[in-house]
PADRENMAR-688797 format. One line per field, with one value per residue (C-alpha): x, y, z; residue number from 0. Coordinates in pm, whole numbers, plus 50000, padded with zeros to 5 digits. Each point is the difference from the previous one (the first is absolute). Last residue first. Example, Ala and Ser with C-alpha at 12.3 -4.5 7.8 and 13.67 -1.06 7.14 Angstrom:
<recs>
c1	c(51367, 49863)
c2	c(49894, 49656)
c3	c(50714, 50066)
i	c(1, 0)
</recs>
This chain:
<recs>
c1	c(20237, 49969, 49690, 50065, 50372, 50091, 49602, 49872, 50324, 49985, 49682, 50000, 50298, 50313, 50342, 49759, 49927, 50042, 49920, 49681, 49944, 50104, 49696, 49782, 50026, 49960, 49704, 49812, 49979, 50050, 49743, 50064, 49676, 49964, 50390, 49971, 49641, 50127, 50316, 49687, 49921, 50334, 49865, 50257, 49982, 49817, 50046, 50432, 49907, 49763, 50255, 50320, 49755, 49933, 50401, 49997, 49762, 50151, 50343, 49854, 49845, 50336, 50159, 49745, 50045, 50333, 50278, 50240, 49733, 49954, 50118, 49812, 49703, 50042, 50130, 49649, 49801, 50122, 49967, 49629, 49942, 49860, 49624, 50078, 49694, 50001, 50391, 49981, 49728, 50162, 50294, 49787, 49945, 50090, 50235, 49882, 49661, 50051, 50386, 49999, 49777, 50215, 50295, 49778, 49916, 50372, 50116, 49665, 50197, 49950, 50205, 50356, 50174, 49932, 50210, 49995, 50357, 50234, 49740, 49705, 50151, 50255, 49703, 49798, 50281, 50062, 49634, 50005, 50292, 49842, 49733, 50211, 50180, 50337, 50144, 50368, 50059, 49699, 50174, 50307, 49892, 49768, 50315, 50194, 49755, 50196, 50243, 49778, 50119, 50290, 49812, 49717, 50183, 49900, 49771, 49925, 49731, 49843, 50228, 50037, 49621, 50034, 50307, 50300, 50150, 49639, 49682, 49713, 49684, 49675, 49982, 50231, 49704, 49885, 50262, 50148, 50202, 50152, 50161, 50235, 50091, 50330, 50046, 50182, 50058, 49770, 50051, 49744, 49972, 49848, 49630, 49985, 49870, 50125, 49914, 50273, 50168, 50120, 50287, 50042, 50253, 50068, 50238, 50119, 49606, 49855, 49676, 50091, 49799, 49806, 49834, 49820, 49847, 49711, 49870, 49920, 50276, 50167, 50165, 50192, 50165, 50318, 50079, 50217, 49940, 49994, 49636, 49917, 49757, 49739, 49835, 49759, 49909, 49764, 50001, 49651, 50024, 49812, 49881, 50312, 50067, 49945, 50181, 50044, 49686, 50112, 49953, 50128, 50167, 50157, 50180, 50144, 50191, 50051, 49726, 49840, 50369, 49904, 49629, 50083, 49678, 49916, 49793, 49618, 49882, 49776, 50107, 49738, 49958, 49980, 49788, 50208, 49823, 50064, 50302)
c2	c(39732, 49991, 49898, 49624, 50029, 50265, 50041, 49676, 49888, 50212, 49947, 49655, 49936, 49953, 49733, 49860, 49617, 49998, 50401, 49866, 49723, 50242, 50262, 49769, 49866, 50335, 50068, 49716, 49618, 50018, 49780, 50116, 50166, 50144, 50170, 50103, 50165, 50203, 50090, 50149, 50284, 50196, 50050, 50185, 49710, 49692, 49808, 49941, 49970, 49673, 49883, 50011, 49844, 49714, 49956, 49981, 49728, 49784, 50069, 49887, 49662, 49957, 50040, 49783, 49726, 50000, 50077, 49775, 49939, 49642, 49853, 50315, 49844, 49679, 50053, 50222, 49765, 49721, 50226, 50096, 49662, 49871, 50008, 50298, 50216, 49907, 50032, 50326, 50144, 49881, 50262, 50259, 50229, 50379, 49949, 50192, 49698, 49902, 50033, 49771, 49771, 49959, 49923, 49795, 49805, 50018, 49795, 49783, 49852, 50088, 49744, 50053, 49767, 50307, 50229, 50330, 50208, 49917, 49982, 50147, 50277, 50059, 50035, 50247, 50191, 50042, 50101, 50259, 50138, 50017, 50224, 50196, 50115, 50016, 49661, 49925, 50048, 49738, 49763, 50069, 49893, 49746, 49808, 50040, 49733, 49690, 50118, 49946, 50156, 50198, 50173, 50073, 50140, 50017, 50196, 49869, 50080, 49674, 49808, 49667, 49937, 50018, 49717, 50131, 49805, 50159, 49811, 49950, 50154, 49842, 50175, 50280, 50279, 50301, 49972, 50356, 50086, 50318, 50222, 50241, 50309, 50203, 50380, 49959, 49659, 49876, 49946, 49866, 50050, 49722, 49986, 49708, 49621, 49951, 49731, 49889, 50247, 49919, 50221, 50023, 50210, 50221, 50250, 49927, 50064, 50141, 49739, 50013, 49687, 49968, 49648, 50054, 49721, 50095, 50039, 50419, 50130, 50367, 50137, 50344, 50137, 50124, 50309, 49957, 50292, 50047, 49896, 49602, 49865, 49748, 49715, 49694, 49682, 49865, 49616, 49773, 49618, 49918, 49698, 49862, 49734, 50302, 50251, 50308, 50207, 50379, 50297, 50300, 50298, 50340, 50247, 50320, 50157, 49869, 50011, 49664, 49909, 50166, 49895, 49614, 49830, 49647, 49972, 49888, 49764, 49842, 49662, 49739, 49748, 49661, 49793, 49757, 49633, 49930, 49789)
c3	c(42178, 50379, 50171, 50036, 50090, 50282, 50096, 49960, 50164, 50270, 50051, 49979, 50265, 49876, 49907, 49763, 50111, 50343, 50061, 49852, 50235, 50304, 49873, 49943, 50319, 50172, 49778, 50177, 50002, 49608, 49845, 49624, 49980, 50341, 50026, 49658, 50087, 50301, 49731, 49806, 50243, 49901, 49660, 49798, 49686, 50129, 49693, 50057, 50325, 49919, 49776, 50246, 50285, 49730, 49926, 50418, 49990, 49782, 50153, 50345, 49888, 49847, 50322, 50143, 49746, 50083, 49739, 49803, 49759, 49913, 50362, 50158, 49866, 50088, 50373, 50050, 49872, 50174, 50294, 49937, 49959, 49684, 49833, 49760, 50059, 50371, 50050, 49811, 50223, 50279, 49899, 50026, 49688, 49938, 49811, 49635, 50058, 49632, 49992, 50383, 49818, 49666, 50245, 50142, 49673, 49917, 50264, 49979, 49696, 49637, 49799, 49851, 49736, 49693, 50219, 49842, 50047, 49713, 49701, 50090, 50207, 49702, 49779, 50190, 50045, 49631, 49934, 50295, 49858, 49646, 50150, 50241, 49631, 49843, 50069, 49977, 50362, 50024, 49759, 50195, 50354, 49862, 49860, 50303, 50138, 49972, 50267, 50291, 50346, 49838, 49776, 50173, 50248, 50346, 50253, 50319, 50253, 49980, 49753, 50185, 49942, 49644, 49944, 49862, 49683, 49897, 50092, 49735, 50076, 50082, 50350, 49962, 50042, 49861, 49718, 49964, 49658, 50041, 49638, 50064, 49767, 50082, 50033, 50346, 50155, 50273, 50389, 50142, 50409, 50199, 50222, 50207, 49959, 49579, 49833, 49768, 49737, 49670, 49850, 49614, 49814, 49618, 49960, 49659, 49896, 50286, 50125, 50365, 50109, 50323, 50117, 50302, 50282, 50128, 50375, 49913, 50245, 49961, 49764, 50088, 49665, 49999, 49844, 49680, 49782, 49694, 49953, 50011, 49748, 50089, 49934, 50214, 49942, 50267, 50056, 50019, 50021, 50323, 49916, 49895, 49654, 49759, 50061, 49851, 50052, 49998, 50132, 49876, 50064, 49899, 50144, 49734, 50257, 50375, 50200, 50003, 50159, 50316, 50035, 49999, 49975, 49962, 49759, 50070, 49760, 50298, 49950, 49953, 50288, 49844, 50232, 50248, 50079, 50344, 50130)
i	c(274, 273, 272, 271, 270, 269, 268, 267, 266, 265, 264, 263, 262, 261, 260, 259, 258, 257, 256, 255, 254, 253, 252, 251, 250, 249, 248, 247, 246, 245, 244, 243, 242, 241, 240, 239, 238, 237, 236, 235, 234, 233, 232, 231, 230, 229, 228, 227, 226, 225, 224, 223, 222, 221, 220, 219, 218, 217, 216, 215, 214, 213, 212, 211, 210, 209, 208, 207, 206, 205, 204, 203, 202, 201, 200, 199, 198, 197, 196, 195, 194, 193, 192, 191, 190, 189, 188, 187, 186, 185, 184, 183, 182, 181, 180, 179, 178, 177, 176, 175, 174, 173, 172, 171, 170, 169, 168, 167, 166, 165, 164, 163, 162, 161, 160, 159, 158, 157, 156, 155, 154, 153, 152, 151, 150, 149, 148, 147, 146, 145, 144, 143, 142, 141, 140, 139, 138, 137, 136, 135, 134, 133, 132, 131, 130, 129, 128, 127, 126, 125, 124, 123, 122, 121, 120, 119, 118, 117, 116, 115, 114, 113, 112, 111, 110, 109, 108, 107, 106, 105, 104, 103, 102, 101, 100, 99, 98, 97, 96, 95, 94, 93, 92, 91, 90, 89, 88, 87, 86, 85, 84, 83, 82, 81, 80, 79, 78, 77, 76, 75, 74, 73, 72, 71, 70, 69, 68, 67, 66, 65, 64, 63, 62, 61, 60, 59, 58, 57, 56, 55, 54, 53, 52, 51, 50, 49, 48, 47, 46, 45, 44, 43, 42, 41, 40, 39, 38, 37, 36, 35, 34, 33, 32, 31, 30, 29, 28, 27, 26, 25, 24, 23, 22, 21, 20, 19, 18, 17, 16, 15, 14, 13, 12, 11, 10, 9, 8, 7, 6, 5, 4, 3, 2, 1, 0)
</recs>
């Protein structure tokens, strides 16, 4: 096997433009772990109006920790990675706090195992019982500040695994961040020194997705950045489809439909452009 570099993350977050909007958003990333390489989660705040629209997310290949912090009202869900777009549904007038590790590699399992949550969401509760105390500390708290403080400590306590070891899992997955997908997968087996299809088995062992599909997620949270800069500029999907190594815009458009439910412009238009 050849000798693996560490790749450094990009400190990108992943981006969900629909919950960015709600009222008073906030985020933060956040170095929590220290046995992983890529050790990075986004903390993120935000109030909910009286409403109780649901909010489209869409995939960012992380797994999401969101607490209802409502004294007397308080809950925790944690969501695996997600490989289509889902509808939220959020409680009116309530604060939530989201905890987002950028990858389970280095993290303790729950009762449930990470790769057996993709496109699951379950309670926190009921999945590992000996967190109920962050739930109500972070209910208790009054700021994003002290949230991020008391999330920071339940992720070093229940969630770090001091017994884990960077593998060449995580260097590729670190790869696949660096290059935002667009990477071959003999590129991987060269950098890493395996088989593309021990590789491939490994990695969707740890994740419970393919590295293609994650490949594809990567690249699709890039497209969602570069239209988010491109403002009216109908030239600029010609230079999504060249950055992120789109065959042409007709593949961009199915890979988007994919992972939004829309093509760009409709969702530059429906959800990037409206306040």
């Amino acid at each position: 096997m050849s000798t693996m570099p560490v790749v450094s993350d990009q400190n990108i977050a992943p981006l969900q433009p629909e919950l960015s909007r709600q009222l008073r958003y906030n985020e933060r990333l956040l170095t929590w772990n220290p046995y992983s390489k890529k050790n990075l989660a986004l903390c993120y705040q935000f109030q909910t109006g009286g409403s109780s629209t649901p909010v489209r997310l869409i995939p960012d290949a992380c797994i999401d920790f969101l607490f209802r912090c409502d004294p007397g009202a308080s809950a925790a869900v944690v969501s695996g990675l997600q490989t289509a777009p889902r509808e939220l549904i959020l409680e009116p007038n309530a604060v939530y706090f989201g905890f987002k590790p950028f990858s389970p590699k280095g993290m303790r399992a729950l009762r449930t195992d990470w790769q057996e949550l993709v496109d699951q969401c379950i309670s926190l509760g009921e999945d590992c019982p000996d967190a109920e105390w962050v739930v109500e500390k972070l209910s208790a708290s009054a700021t994003f500040d002290e949230r991020v403080g008391i999330v920071a400590e339940f992720a070093k306590r229940q969630l770090a695994d001091p017994e884990y070891t960077p593998d060449f899992v995580e260097y590729s997955e670190l790869q696949l961040c660096q290059a935002r997908g667009n990477i071959r997968m003999d590129s991987i087996s060269d950098y890493t020194g395996y088989t593309g299809r021990y590789c491939r088995e490994k990695f969707k062992e740890a994740h419970g997705i393919s590295i293609k599909n994650y490949s594809s997620i990567m690249r699709f949270q890039n497209a969602v950045r570069m239209l988010a800069r491109s403002g009216g500029e109908e030239g600029r999907l010609s230079d999504i489809v060249f950055d992120n190594g789109y065959f042409d815009q007709s593949h961009l458009n199915r890979e988007f439909r994919r992972f939004s439910g829309v093509t760009p412009l409709r969702y530059r238009r429906e959800i990037l452009q409206t306040p």
